[in-house]
C-alpha positions in Angstrom: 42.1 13.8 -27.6 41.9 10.4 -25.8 39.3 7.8 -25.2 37.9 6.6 -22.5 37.8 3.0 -21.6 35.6 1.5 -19.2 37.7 -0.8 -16.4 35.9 -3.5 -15.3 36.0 -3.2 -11.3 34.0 -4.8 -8.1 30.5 -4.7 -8.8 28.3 -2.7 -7.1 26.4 -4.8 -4.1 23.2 -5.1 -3.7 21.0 -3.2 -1.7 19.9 -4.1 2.2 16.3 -4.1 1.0 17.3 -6.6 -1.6 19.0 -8.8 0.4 16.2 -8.8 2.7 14.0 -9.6 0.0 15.7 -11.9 -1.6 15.8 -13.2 1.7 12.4 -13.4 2.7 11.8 -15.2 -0.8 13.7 -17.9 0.2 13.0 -17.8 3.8 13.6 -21.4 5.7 14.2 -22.9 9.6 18.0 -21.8 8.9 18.1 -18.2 7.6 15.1 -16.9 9.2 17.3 -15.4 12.2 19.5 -13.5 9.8 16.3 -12.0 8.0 15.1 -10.8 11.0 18.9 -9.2 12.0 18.8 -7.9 8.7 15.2 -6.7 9.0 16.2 -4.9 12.6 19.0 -2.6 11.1 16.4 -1.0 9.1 15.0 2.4 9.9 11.2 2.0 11.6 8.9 3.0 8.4 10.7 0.4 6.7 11.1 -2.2 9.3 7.2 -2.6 9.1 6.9 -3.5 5.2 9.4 -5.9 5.8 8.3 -7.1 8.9 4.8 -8.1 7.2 6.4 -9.8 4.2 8.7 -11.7 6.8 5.5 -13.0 9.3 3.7 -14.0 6.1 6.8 -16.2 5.3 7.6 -17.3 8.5 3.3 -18.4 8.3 4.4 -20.6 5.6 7.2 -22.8 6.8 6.4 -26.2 7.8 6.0 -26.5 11.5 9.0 -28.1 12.8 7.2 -30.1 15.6 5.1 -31.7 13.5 8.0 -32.3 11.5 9.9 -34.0 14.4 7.1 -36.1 15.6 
């Protein structure tokens, strides 16, 4: 009888929802337009969670008017 042998291949990629997460955790003036593209392709009941999480982020950023003045 033979063995088997794992093959290391591609690895499996992460999720939409943690990529919009991970997102979100990171969320700045340059890939807050993504998040929300990201955010869009999601089905309605979920596109609520993660709108939430994403306006309490977006509530954080510095304002970038008082930045430029």
């Amino acid at each position: 009888m033979s063995t088997l042998q794992l093959i290391k291949g591609k690895q499996q990629e992460i999720s939409l929802h943690e990529k919009i997460a991970q997102l979100i955790a990171r969320l700045s003036e340059h890939n807050k337009k993504h998040c929300l593209e990201l955010i869009m392709a999601l089905e309605a009941e979920e596109r609520v969670l993660f709108l939430n999480a994403f306006m309490m982020a977006v509530t954080t950023l510095p304002d970038t008017a008082a930045a430029a003045a």
